[in-house]
CHARMM-style PDB file with segment names, atoms N, HN, CA, C and O in Angstrom:
ATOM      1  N   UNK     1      -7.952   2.107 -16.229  1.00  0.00      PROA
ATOM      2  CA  UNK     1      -8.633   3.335 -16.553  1.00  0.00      PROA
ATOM      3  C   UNK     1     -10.118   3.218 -16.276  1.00  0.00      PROA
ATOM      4  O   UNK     1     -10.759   3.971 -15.542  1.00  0.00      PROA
ATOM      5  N   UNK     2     -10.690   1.946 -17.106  1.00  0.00      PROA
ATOM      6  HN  UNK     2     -10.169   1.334 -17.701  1.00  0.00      PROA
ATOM      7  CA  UNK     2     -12.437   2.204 -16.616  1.00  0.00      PROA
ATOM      8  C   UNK     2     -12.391   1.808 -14.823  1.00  0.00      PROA
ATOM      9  O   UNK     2     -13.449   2.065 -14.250  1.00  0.00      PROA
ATOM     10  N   UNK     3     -11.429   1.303 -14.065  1.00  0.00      PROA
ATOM     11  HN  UNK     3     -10.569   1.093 -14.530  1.00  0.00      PROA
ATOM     12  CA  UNK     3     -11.663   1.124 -12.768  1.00  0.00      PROA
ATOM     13  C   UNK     3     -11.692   2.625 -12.154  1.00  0.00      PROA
ATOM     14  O   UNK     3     -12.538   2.910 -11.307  1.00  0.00      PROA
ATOM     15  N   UNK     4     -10.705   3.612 -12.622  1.00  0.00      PROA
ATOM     16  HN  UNK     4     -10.017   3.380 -13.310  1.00  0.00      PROA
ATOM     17  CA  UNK     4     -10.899   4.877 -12.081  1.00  0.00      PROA
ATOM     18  C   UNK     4     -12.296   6.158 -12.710  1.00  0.00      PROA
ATOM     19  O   UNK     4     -12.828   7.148 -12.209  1.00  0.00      PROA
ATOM     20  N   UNK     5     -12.422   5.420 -14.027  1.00  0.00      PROA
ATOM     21  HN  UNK     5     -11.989   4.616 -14.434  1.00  0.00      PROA
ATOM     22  CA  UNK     5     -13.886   5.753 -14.257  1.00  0.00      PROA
ATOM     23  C   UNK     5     -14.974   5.882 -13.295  1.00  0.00      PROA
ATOM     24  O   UNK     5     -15.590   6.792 -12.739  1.00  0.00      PROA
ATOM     25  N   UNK     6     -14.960   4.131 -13.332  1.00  0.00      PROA
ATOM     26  HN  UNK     6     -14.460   3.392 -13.784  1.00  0.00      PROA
ATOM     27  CA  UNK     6     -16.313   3.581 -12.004  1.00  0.00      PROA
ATOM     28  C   UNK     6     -16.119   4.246 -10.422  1.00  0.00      PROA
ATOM     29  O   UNK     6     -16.949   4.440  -9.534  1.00  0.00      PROA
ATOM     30  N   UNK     7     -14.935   4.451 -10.474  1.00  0.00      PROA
ATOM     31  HN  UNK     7     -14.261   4.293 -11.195  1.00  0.00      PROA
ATOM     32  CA  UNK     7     -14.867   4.803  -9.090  1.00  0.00      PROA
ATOM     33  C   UNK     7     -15.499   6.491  -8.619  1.00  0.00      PROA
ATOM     34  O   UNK     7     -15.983   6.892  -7.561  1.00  0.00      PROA
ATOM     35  N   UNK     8     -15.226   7.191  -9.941  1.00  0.00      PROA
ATOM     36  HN  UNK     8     -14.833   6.865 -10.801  1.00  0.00      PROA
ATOM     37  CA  UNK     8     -15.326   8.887 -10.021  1.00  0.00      PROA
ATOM     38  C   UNK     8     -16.842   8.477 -10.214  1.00  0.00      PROA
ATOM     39  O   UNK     8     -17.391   9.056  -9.277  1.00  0.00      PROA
ATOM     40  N   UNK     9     -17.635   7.923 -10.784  1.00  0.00      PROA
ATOM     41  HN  UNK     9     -17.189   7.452 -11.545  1.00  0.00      PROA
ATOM     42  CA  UNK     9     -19.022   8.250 -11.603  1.00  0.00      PROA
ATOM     43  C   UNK     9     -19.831   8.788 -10.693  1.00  0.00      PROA
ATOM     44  O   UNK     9     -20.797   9.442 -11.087  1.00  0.00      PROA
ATOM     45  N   UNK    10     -19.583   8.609  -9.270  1.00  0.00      PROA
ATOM     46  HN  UNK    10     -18.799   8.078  -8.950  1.00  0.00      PROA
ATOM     47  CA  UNK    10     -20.854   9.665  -8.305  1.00  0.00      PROA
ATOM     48  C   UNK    10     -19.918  11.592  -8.354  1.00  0.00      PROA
ATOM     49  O   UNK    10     -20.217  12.684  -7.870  1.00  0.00      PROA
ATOM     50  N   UNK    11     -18.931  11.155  -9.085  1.00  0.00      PROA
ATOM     51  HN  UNK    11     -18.689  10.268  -9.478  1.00  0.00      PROA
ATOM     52  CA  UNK    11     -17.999  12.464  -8.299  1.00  0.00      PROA
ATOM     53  C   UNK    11     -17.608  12.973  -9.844  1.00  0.00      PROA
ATOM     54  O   UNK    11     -16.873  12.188 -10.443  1.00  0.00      PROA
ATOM     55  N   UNK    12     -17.886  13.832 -10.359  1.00  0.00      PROA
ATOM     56  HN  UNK    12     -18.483  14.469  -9.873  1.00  0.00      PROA
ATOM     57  CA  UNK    12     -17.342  14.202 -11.358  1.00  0.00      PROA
ATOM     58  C   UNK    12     -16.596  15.265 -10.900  1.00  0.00      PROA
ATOM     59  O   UNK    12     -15.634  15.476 -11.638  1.00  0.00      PROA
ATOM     60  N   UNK    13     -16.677  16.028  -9.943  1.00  0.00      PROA
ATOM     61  HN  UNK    13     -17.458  15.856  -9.343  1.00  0.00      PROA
ATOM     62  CA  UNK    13     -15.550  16.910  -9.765  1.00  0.00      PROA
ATOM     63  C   UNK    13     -13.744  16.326  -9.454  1.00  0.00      PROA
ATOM     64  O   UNK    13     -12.618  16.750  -9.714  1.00  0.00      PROA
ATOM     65  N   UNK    14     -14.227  15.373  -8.900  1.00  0.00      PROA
ATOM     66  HN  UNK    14     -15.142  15.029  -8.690  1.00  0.00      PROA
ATOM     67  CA  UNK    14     -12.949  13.854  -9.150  1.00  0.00      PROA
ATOM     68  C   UNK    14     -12.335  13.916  -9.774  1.00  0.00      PROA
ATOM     69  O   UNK    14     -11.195  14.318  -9.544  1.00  0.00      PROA
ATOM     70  N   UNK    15     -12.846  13.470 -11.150  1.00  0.00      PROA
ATOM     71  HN  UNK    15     -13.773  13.143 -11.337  1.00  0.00      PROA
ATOM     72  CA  UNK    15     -12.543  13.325 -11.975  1.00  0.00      PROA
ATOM     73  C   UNK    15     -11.930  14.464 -13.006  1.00  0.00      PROA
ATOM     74  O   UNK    15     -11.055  14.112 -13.796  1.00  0.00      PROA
ATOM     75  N   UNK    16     -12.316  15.595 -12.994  1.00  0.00      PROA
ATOM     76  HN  UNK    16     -13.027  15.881 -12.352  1.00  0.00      PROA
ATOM     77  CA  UNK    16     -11.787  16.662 -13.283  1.00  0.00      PROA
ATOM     78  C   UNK    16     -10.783  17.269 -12.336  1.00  0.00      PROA
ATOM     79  O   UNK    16     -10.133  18.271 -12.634  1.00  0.00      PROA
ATOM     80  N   UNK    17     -10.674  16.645 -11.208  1.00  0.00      PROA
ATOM     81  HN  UNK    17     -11.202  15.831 -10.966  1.00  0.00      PROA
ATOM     82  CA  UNK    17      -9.554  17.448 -10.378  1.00  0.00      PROA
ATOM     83  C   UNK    17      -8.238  16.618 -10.924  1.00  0.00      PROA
ATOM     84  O   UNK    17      -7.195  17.111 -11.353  1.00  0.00      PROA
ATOM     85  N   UNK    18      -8.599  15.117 -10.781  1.00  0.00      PROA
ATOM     86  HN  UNK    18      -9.447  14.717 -10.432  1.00  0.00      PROA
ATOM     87  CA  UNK    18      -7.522  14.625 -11.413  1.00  0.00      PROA
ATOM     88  C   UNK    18      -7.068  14.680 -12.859  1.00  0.00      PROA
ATOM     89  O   UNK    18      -5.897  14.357 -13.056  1.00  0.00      PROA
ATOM     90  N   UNK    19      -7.645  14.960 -13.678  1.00  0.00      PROA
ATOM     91  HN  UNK    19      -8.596  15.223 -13.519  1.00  0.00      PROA
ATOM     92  CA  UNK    19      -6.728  15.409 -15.258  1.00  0.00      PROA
ATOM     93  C   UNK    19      -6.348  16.876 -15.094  1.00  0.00      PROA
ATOM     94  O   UNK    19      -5.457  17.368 -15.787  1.00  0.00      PROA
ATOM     95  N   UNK    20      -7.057  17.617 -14.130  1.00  0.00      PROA
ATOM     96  HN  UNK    20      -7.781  17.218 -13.567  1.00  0.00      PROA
ATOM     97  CA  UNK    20      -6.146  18.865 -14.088  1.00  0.00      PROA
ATOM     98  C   UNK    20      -4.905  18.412 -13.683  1.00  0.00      PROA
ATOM     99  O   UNK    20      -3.938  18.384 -14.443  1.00  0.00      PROA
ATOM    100  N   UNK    21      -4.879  18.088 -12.632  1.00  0.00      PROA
ATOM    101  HN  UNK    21      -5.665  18.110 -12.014  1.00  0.00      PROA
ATOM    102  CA  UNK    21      -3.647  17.574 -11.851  1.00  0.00      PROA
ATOM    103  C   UNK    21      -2.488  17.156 -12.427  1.00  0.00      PROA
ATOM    104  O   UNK    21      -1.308  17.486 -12.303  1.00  0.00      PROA
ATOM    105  N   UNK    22      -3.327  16.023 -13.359  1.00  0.00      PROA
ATOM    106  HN  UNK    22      -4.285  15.755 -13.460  1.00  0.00      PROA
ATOM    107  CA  UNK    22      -1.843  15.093 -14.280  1.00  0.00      PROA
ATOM    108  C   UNK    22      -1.611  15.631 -15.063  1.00  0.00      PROA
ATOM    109  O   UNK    22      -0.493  15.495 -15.562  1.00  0.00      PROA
ATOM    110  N   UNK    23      -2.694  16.684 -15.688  1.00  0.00      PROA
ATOM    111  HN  UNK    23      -3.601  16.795 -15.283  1.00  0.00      PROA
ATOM    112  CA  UNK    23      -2.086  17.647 -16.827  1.00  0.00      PROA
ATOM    113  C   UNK    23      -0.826  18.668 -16.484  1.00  0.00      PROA
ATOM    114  O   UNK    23       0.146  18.825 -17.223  1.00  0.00      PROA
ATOM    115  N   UNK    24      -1.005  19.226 -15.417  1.00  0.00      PROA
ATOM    116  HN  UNK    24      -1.794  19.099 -14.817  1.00  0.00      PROA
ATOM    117  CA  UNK    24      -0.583  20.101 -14.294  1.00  0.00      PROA
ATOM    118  C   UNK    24       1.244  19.554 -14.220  1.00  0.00      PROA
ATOM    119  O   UNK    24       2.343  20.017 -14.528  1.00  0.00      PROA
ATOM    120  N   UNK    25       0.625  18.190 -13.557  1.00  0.00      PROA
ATOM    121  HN  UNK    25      -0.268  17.814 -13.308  1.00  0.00      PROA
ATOM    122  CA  UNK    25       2.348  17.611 -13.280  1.00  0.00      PROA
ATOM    123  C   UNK    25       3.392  17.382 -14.279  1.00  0.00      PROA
ATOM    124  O   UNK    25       4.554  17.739 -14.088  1.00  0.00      PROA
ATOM    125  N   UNK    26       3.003  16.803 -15.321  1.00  0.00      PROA
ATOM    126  HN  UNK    26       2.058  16.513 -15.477  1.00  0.00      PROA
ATOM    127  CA  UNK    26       3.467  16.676 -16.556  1.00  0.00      PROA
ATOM    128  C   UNK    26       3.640  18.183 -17.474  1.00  0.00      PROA
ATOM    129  O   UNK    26       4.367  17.863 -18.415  1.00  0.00      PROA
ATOM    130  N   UNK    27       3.475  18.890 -17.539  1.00  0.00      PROA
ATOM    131  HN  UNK    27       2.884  19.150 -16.775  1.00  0.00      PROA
ATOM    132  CA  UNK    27       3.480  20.556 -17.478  1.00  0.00      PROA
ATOM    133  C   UNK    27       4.507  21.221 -16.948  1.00  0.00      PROA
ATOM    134  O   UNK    27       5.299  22.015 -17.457  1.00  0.00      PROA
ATOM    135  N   UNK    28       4.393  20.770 -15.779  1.00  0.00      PROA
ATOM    136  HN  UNK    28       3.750  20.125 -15.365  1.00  0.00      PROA
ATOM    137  CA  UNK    28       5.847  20.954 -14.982  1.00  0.00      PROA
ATOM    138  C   UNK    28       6.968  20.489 -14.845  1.00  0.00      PROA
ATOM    139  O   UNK    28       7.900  21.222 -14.513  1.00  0.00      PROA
ATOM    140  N   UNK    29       7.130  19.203 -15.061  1.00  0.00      PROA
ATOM    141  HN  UNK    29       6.373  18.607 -15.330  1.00  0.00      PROA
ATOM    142  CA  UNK    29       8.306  18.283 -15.738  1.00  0.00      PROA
ATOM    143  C   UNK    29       8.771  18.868 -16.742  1.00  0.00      PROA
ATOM    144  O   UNK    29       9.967  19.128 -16.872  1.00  0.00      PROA
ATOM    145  N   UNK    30       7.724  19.195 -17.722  1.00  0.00      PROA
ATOM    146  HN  UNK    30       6.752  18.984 -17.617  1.00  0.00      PROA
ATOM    147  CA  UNK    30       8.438  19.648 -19.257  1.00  0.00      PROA
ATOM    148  C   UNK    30       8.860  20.762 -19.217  1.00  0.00      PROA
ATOM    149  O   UNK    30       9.689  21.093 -20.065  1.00  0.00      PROA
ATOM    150  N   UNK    31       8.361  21.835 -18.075  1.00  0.00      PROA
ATOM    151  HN  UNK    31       7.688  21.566 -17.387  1.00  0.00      PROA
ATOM    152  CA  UNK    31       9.134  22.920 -18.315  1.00  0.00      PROA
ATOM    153  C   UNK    31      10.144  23.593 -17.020  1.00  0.00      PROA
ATOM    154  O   UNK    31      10.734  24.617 -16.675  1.00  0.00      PROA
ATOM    155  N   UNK    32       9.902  22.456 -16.694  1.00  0.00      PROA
ATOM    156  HN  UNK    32       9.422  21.624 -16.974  1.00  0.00      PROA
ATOM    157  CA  UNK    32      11.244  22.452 -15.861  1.00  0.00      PROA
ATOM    158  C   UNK    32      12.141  22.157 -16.255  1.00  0.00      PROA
ATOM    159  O   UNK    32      13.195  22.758 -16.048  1.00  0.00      PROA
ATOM    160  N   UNK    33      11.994  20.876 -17.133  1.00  0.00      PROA
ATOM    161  HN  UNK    33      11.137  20.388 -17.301  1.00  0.00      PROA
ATOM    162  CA  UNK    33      13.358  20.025 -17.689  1.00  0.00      PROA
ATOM    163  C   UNK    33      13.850  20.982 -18.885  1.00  0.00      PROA
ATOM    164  O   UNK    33      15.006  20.840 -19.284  1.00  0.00      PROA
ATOM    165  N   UNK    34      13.069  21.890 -19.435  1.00  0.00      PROA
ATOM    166  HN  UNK    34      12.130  22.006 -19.110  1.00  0.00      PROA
ATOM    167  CA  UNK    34      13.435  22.929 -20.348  1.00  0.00      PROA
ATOM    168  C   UNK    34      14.475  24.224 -19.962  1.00  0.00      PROA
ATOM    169  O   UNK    34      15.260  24.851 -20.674  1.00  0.00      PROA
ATOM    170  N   UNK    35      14.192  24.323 -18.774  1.00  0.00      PROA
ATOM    171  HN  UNK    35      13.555  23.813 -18.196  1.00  0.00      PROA
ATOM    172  CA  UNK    35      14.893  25.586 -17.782  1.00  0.00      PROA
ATOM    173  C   UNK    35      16.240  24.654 -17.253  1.00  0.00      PROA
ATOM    174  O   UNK    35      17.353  25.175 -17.189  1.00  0.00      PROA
ATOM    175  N   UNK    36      16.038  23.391 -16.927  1.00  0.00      PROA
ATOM    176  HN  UNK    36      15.134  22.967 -16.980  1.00  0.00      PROA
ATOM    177  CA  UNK    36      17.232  22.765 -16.785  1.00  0.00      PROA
ATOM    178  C   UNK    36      18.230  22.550 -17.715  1.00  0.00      PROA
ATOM    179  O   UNK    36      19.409  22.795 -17.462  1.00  0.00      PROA
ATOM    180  N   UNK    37      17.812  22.070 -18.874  1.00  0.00      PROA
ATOM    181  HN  UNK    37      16.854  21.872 -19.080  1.00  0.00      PROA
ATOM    182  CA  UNK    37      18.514  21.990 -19.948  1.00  0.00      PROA
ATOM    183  C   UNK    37      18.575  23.229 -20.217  1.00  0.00      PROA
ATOM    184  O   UNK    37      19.371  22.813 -21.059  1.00  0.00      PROA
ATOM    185  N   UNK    38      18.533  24.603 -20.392  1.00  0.00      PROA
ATOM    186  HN  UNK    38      17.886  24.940 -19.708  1.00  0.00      PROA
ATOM    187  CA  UNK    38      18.987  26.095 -21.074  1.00  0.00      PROA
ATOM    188  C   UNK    38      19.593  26.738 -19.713  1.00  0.00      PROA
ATOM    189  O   UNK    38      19.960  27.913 -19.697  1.00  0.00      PROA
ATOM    190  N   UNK    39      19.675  25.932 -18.613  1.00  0.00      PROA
ATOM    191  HN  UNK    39      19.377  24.978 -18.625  1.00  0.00      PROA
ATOM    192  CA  UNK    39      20.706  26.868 -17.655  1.00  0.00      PROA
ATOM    193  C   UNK    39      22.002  26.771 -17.861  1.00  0.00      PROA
ATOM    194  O   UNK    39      22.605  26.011 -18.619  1.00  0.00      PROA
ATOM    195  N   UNK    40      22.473  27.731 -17.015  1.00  0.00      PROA
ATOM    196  HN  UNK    40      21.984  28.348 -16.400  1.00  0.00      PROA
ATOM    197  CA  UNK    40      24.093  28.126 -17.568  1.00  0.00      PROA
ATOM    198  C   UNK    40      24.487  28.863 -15.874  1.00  0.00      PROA
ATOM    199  O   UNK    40      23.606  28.891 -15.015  1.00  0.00      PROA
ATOM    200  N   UNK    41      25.497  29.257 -15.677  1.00  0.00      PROA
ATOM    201  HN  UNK    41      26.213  29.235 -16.375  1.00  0.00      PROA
ATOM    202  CA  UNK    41      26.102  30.234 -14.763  1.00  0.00      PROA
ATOM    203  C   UNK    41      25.368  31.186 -15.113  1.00  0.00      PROA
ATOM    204  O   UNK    41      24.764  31.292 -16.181  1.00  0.00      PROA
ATOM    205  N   UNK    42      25.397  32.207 -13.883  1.00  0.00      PROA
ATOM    206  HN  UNK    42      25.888  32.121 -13.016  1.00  0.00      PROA
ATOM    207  CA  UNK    42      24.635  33.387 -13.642  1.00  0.00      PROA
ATOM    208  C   UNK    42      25.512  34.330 -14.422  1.00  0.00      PROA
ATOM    209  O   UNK    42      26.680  33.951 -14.331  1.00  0.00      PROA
ATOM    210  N   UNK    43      25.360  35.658 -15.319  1.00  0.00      PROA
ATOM    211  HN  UNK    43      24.411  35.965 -15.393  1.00  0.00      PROA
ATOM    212  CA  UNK    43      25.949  36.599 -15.772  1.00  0.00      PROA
ATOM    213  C   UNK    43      26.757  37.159 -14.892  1.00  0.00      PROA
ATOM    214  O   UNK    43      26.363  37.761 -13.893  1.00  0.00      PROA
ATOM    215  N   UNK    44      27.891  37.000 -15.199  1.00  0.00      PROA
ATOM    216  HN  UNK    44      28.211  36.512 -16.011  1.00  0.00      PROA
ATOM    217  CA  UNK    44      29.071  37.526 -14.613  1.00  0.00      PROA
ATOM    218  C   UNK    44      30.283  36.396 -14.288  1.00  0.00      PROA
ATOM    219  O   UNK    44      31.450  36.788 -14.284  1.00  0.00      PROA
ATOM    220  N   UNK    45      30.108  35.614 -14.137  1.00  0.00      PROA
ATOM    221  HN  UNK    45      29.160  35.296 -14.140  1.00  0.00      PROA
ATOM    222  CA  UNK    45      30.171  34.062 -13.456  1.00  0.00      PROA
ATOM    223  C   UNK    45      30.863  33.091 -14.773  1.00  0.00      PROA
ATOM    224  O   UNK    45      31.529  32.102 -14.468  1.00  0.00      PROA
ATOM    225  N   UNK    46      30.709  33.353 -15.829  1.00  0.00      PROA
ATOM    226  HN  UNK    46      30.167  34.156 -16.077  1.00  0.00      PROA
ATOM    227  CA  UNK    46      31.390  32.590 -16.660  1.00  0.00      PROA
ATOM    228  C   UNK    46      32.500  32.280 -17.132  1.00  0.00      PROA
ATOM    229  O   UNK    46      32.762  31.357 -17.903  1.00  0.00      PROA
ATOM    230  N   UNK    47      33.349  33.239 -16.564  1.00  0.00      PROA
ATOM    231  HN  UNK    47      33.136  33.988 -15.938  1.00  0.00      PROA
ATOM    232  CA  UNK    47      34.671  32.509 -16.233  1.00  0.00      PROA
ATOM    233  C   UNK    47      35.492  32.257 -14.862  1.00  0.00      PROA
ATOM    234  O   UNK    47      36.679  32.016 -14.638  1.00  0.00      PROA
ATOM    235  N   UNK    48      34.336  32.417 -14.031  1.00  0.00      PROA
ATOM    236  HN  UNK    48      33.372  32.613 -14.213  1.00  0.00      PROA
ATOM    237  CA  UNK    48      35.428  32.254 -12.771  1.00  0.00      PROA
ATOM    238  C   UNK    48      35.436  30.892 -12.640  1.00  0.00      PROA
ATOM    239  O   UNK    48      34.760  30.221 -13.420  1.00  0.00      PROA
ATOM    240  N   UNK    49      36.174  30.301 -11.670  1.00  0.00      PROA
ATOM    241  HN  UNK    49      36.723  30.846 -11.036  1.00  0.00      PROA
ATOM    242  CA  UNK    49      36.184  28.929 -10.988  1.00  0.00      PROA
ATOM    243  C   UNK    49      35.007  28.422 -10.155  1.00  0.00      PROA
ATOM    244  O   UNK    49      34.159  29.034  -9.505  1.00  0.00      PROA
ATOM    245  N   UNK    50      35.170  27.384 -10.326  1.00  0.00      PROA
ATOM    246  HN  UNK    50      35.859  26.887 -10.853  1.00  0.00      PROA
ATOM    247  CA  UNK    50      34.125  26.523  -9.366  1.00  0.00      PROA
ATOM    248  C   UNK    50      34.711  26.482  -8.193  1.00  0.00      PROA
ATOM    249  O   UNK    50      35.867  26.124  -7.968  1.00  0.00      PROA
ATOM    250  N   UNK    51      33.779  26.910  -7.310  1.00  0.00      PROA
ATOM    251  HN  UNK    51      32.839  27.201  -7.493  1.00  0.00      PROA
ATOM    252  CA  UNK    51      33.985  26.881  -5.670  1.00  0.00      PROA
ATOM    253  C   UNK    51      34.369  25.438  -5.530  1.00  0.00      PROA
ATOM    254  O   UNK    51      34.419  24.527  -6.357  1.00  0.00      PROA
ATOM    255  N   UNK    52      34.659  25.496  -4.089  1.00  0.00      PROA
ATOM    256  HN  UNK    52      34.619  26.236  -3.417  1.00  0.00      PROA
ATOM    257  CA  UNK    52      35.244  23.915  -3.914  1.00  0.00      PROA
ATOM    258  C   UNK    52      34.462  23.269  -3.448  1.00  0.00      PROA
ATOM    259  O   UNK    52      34.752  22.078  -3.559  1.00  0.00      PROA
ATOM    260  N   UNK    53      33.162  23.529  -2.731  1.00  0.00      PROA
ATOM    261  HN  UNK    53      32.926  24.496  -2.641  1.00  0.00      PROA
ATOM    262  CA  UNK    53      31.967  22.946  -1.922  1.00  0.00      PROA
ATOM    263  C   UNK    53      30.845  22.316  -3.611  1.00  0.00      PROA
ATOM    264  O   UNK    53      30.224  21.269  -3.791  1.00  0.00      PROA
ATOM    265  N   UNK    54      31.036  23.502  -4.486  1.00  0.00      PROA
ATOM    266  HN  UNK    54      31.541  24.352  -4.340  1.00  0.00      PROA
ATOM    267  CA  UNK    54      29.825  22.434  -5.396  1.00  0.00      PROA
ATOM    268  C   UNK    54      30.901  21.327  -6.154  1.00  0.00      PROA
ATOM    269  O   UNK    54      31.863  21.798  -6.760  1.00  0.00      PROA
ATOM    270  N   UNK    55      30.723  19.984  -6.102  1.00  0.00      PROA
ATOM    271  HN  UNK    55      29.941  19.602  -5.609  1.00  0.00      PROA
ATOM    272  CA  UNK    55      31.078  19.102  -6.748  1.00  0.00      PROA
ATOM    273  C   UNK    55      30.829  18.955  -8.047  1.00  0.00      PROA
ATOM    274  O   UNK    55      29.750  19.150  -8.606  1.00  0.00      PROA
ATOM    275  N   UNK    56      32.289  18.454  -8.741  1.00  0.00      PROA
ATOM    276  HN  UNK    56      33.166  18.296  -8.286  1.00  0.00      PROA
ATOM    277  CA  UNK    56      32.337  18.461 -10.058  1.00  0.00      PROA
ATOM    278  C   UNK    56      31.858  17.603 -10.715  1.00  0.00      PROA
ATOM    279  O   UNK    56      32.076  16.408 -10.514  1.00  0.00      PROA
ATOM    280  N   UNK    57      30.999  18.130 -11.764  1.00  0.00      PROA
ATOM    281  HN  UNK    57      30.821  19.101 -11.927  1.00  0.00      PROA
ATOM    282  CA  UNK    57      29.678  16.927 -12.615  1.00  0.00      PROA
ATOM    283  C   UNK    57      30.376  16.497 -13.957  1.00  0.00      PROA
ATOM    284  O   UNK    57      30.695  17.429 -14.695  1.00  0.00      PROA
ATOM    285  N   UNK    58      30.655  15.238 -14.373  1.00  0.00      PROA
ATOM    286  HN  UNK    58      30.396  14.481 -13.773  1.00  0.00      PROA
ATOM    287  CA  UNK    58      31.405  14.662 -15.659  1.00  0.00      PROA
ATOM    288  C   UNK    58      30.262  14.385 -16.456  1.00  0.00      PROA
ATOM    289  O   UNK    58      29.365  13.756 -15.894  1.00  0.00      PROA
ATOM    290  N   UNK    59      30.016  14.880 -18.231  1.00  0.00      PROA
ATOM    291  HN  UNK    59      30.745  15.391 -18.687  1.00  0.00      PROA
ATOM    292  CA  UNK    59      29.528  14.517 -18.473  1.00  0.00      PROA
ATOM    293  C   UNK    59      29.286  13.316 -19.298  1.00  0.00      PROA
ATOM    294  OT1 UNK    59      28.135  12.948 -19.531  1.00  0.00      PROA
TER     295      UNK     59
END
């Protein structure tokens, strides 16, 4: 951490681009993995069969 300190200290916009960033990425993980975990079949779709091309996931 203080090596990426020393390295930003002429650049502070650097340094603020990168905690946007990691804030940013991690942001998106979590709410992605949120939309992943609460998906379901599309409305209408919940009782038909699984096509034969998407492969079947065991959990």
């Amino acid at each position: 951490m203080m090596l990426l300190l020393q390295a930003t200290e002429g650049a502070p916009y650097l340094s603020t681009l990168l905690l946007l960033g990691g804030l940013g990425f991690v942001a998106a993980v979590i709410i992605g993995s949120i939309a992943w975990y609460n998906s379901k079949r599309p409305a209408g779709w919940e009782d038909k069969e699984r096509p034969d091309i998407v492969p079947e996931v065991k959990k």
